[in-house]
C-alpha positions as CSV (number, residue, x, y, z in Angstrom):
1,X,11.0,9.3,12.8
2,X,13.0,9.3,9.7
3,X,14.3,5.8,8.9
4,X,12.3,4.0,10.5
5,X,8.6,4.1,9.1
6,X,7.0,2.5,6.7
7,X,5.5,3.7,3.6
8,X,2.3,1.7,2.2
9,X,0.7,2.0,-1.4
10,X,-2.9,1.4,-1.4
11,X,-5.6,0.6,0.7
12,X,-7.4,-2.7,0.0
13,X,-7.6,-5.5,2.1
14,X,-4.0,-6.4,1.9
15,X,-2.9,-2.7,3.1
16,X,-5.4,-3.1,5.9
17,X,-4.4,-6.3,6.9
18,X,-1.0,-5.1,7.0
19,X,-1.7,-2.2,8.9
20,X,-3.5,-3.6,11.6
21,X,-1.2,-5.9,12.9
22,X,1.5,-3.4,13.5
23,X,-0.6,-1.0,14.9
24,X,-1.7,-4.1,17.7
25,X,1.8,-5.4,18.7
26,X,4.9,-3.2,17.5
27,X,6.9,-2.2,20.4
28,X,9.1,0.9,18.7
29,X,8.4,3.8,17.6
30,X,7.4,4.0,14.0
31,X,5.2,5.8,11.4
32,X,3.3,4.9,8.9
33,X,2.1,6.3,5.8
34,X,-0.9,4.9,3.6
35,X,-0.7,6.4,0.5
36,X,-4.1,5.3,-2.2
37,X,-5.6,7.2,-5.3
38,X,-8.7,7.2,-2.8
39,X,-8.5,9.7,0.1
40,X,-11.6,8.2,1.9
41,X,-9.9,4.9,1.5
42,X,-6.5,5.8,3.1
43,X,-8.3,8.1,5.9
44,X,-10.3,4.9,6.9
45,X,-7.4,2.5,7.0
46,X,-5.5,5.3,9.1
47,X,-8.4,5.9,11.5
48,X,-9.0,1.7,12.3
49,X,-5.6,1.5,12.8
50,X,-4.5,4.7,14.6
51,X,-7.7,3.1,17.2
52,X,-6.2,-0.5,17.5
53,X,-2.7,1.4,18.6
54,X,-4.5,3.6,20.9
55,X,-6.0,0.8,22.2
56,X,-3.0,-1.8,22.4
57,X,-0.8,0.7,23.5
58,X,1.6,0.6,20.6
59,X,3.4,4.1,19.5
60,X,2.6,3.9,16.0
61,X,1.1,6.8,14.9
62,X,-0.7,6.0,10.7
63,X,-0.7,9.1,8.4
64,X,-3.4,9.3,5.1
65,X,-1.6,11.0,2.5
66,X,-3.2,10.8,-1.4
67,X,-2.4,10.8,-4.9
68,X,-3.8,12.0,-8.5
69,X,-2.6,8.0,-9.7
70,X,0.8,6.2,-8.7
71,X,3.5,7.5,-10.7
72,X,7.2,8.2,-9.8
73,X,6.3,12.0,-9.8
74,X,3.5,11.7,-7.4
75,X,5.1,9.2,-5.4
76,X,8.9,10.3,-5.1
77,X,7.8,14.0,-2.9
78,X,6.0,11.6,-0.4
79,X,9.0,9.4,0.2
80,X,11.3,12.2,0.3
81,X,9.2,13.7,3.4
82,X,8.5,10.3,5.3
83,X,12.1,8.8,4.6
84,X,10.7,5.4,5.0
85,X,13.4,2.1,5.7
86,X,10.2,0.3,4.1
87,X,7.8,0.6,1.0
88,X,5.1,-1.5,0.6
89,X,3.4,-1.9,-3.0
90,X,0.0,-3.5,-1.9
91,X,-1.9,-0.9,-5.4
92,X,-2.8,-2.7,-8.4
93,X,-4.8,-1.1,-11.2
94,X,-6.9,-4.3,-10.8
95,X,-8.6,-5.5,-7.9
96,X,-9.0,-9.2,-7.0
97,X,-12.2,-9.1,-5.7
98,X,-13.7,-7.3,-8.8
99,X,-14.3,-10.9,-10.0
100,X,-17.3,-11.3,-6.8
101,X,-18.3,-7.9,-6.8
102,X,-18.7,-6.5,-10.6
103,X,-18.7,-9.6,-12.9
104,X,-18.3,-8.8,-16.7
105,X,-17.0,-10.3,-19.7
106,X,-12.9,-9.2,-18.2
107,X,-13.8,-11.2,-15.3
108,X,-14.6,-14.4,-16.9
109,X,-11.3,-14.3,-18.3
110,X,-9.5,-13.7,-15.3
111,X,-11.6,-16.7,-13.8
112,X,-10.2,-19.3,-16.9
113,X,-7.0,-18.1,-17.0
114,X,-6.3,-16.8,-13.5
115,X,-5.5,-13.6,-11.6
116,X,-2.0,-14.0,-12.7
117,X,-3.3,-12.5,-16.1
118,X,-3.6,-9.3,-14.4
119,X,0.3,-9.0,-13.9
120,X,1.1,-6.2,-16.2
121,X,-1.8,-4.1,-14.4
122,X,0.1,-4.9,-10.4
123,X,3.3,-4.6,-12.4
124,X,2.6,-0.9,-13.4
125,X,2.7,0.7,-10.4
126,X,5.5,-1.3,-8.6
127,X,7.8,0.3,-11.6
128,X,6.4,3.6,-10.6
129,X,7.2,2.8,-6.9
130,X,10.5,1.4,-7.9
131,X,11.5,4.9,-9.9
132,X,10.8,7.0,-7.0
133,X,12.9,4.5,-4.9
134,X,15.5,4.9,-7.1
135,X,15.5,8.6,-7.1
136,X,15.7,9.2,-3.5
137,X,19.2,6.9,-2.4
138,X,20.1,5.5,0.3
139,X,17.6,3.0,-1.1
140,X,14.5,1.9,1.5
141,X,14.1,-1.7,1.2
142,X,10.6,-2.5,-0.9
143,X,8.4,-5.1,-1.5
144,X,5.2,-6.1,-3.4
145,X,3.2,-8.5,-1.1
146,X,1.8,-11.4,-3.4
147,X,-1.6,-10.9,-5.1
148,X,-4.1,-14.3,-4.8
149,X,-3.9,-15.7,-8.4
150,X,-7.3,-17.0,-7.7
């Protein structure tokens, strides 16, 4: 339904969280679209969450779409076909939880002086996002949910 779905970049926990709560209690008719550099990843977040809204009895239908990497280019054909009223930047080039699950030398860093050290790697692909916002007009609102800055 043109207008009315919701476009979502990435497919970490934050996507998935955000997700699964629509797919449990949203009462109108909307589609979603997870888009992430990782097919599998996208296809699983889908699948969880077209089964919760099976199973809650919610009409929102979740669509796995994928990209190369998040550039306006990649990004701008996708919200020209799903005409989203919302895009949600929840892709970073820098996962939070790289700090527990592949410590290194980066990592320590990040752990003195704080996630927040990572903007410019969250910050690239919200421009991106932004540029194919831009492109399309009548502008869907956007957002980029907060990342933990520790």
């Amino acid at each position: 339904m043109a207008g009315r779905g919701v476009v979502i970049l990435g497919s970490g926990s934050l996507a998935r969280s955000i997700c699964y709560s629509p797919a449990a209690v949203c009462a109108a008719e909307c589609v979603v679209t997870v888009v992430s550099t990782t097919p599998s990843s996208s296809a699983e977040v889908c699948y969880v969450a077209d089964v919760r809204a099976a199973s809650s009895g919610t009409p929102v239908p979740f669509r796995a779409l994928s990209v190369d990497r998040y550039s306006a280019g990649s990004i701008s054909p996708i919200l020209r076909r799903a005409r989203p009223r919302i895009v949600l930047n929840c892709a970073s080039y820098q996962s939070p939880w790289e700090r527990t699950r592949s410590p290194s030398a980066w990592t320590a860093l990040m752990n003195r002086a704080g996630f927040g050290l990572t903007l410019p790697l969250q910050a690239a692909v919200a421009v991106e996002a932004a540029s194919a916002i831009a492109a399309l007009g009548p502008l869907p609102s956007s957002s980029t949910p907060a990342f933990p800055t520790r």
